[in-house]
N, C-alpha and C positions, 0 to 999 in steps of 0.2 A: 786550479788552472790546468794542471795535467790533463786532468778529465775531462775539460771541454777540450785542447788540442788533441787528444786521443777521436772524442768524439765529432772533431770537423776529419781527423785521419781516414778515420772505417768510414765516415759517409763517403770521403772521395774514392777511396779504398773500393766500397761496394760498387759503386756507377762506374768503375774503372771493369770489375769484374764481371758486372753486369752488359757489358759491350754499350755502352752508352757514346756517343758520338756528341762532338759538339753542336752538327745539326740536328740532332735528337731534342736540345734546348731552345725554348723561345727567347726572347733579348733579354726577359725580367730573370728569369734563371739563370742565365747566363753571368748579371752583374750581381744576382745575388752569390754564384759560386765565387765571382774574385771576390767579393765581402767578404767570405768566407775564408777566401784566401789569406788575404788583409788582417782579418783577423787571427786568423793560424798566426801572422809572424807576430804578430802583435804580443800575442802570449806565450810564444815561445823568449823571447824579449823580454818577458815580467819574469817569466820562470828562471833566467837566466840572469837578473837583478833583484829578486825577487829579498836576498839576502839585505840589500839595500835601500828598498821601499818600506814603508810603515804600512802598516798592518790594515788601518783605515785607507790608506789609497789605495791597495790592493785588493781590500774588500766592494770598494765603489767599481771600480773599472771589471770586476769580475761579473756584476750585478748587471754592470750596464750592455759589458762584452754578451750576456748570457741572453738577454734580451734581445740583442740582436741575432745572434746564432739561430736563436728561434724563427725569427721573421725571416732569414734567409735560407733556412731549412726548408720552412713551409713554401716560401718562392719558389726554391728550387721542385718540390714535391709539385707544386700545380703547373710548374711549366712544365714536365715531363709527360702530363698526364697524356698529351697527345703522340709522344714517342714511338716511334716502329719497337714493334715486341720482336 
C-alpha cells in the first residue's frame, strides 16, 4: 500500500516539476488525476487502519486499487501527449 501512495506521490511530484499546467491536460486526464487523487486518500486510510482490516480485504482492495492506478496513469500519459514542452 505504501508503494502505490509513494507511486501516485512522485507521478504528481514529477508533472509538478516538470512545469505541467492544468491546461497542459485534456478533460480524460484531468478526471483520471482526481482518480488518482481519490485514490491517494483512499490508501492512505487503509495504511492508517490497516492494523484493523484482515488481511483478505486488504489484499482485494489493493488488487483492485492497483488496477485502476494503471488505467489512470496511462490516461493521464495520453492526455499529455499534446502538452506545450
Amino acid at each position: 500500500m505504501a508503494d502505490d501512495l509513494s507511486l501516485i506521490n512522485y507521478l504528481v511530484t514529477g508533472l509538478k516539476l516538470g512545469g505541467t499546467e492544468e491546461n497542459d491536460f485534456d478533460d480524460d486526464a484531468i478526471d483520471a488525476m482526481h482518480a488518482l487523487a481519490e485514490a491517494a486518500t483512499l490508501l492512505q486510510k487503509q495504511l492508517e487502519l490497516k492494523r484493523t482490516n484482515d488481511l483478505k480485504t486488504t489484499t482485494e482492495l489493493i488488487d483492485d486499487l492497483e488496477d485502476f492506478m494503471a488505467d489512470s496513469i496511462a490516461r493521464v500519459s495520453i492526455g499529455l501527449q499534446g502538452a506545450k514542452r
